[in-house]
Structure formats: C-alpha cells, structure tokens
LUMRO-518159 format. One record per residue (C-alpha): residue number from 0; residue in one letter; x negated, y negated, z negated. Coordinates in Angstrom, 1 decimal. Layout:
BEGIN
site nr: NUM; rest: A; X: X; Y: Y; Z: Z
...
This chain:
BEGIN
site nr: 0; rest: X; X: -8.5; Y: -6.9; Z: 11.8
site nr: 1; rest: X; X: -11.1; Y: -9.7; Z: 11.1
site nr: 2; rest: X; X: -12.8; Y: -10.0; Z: 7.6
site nr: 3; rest: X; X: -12.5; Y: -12.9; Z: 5.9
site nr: 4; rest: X; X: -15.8; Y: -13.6; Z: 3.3
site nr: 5; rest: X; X: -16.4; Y: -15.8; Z: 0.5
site nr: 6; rest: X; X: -20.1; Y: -17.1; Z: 1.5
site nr: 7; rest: X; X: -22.1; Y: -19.0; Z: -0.9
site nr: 8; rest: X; X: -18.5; Y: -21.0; Z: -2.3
site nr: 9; rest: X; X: -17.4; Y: -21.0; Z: 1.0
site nr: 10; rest: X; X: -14.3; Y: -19.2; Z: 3.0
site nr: 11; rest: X; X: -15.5; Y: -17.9; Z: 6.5
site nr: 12; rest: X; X: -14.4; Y: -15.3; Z: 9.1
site nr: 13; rest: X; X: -16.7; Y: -12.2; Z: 8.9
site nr: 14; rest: X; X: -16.1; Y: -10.7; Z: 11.8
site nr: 15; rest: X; X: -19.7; Y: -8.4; Z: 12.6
site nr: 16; rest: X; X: -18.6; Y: -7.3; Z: 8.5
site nr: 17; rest: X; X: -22.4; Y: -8.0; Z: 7.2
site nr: 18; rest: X; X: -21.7; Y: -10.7; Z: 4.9
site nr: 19; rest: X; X: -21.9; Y: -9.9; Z: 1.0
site nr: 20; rest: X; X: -19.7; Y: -10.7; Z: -1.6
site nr: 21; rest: X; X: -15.7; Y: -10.1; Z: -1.9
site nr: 22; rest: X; X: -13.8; Y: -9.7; Z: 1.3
site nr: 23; rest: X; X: -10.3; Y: -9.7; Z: 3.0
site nr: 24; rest: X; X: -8.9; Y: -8.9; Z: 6.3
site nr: 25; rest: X; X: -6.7; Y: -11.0; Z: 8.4
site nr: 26; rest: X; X: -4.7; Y: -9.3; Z: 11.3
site nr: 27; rest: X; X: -5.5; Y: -11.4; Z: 14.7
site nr: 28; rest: X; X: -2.2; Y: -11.6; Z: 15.8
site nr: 29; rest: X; X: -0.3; Y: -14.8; Z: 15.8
site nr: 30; rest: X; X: 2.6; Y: -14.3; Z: 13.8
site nr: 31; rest: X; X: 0.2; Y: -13.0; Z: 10.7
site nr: 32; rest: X; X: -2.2; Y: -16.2; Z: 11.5
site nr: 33; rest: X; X: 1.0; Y: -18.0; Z: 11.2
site nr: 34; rest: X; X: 2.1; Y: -16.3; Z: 8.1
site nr: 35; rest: X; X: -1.0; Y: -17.1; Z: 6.4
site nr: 36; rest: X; X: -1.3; Y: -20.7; Z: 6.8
site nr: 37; rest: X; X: 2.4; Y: -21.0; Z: 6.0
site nr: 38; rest: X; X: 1.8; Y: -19.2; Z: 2.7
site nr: 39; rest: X; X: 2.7; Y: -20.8; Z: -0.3
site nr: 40; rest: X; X: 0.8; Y: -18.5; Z: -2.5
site nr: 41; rest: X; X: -2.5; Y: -20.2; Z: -2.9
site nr: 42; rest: X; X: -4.2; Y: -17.5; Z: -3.9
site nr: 43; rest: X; X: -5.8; Y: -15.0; Z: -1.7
site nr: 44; rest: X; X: -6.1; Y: -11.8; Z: -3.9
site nr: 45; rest: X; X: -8.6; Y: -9.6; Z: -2.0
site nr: 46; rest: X; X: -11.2; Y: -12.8; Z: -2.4
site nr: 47; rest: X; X: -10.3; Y: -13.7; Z: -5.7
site nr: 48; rest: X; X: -10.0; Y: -17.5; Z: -4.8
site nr: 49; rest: X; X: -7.5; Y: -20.1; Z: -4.1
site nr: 50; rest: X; X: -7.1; Y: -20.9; Z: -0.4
site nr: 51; rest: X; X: -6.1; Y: -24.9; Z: 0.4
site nr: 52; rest: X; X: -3.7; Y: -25.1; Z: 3.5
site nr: 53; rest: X; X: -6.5; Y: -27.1; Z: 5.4
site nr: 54; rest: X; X: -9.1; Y: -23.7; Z: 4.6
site nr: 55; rest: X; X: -6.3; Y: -21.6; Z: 6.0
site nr: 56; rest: X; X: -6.0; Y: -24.2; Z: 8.9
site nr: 57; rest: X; X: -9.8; Y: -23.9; Z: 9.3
site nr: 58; rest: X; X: -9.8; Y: -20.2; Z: 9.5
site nr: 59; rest: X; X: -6.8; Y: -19.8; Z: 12.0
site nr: 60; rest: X; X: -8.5; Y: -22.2; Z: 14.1
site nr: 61; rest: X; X: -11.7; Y: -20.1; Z: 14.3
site nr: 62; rest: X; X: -9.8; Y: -17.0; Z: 14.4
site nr: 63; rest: X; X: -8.1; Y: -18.3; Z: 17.5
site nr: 64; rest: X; X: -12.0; Y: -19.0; Z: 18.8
site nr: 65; rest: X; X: -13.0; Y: -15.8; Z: 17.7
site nr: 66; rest: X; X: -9.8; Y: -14.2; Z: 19.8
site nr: 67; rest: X; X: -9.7; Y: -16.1; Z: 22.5
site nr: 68; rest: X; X: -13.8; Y: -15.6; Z: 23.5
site nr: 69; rest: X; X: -13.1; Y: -11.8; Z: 23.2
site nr: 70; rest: X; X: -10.1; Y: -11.8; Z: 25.7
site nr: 71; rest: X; X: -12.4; Y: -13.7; Z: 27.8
site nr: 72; rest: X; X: -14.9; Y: -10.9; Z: 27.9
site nr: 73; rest: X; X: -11.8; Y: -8.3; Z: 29.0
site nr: 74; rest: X; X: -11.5; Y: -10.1; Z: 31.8
C-alpha cells in the first residue's frame, strides 16, 4: 500500500509515510489504480477532499513511477 497525502493544498503520493496532515492508501496494483481513476465518486474520504480525474491521472502516473523503479531494484 502507498499513502496518498494532502501537502500544503496539494494531493501527493507519500510513500516513505513522513508527510503530515490527513492520509490515504492506494493499493499498487493495477486494477485498484484503475479503479481509482475510473471513480466517479469525487471525493476521497480518508483525505477529506475532492479528487479531479486529472489528480487521480497524476497520482497513477507516479504510482506507476514509484512501482516500476522498485521492480527495477528486484532485479
């Protein structure tokens, strides 16, 4: 699982956990990633904040970063 931080106003993947404020978690795999940008609440409840399809768009994209540099170092 990969937090997910509100940051100053601003949605970003938390994934070292050390950022303040409210948090969610987002499961890595692809089907949830997909899930969550499909979403048509706009809501995300853990972070108390509305989510626009391009911020989930953001976040997938980094997430798929995030993932893919850590399958890189299994190697």
């Amino acid at each position: 699982m990969v937090r997910v931080a509100v940051d100053g106003g601003r949605v970003q993947l938390d994934p070292s956990a050390r950022l303040g404020g409210r948090g969610g978690y987002l499961h890595p795999r692809r089907h949830c990633v997909e899930l969550f940008v499909a979403a048509k609440r706009k809501t995300f409840v853990s972070l108390r904040r509305g989510l626009s399809r391009e911020e989930r768009q953001a976040l997938a994209k980094q997430l798929q970063h995030l993932v893919s540099l850590s399958d890189e170092g299994q190697s």
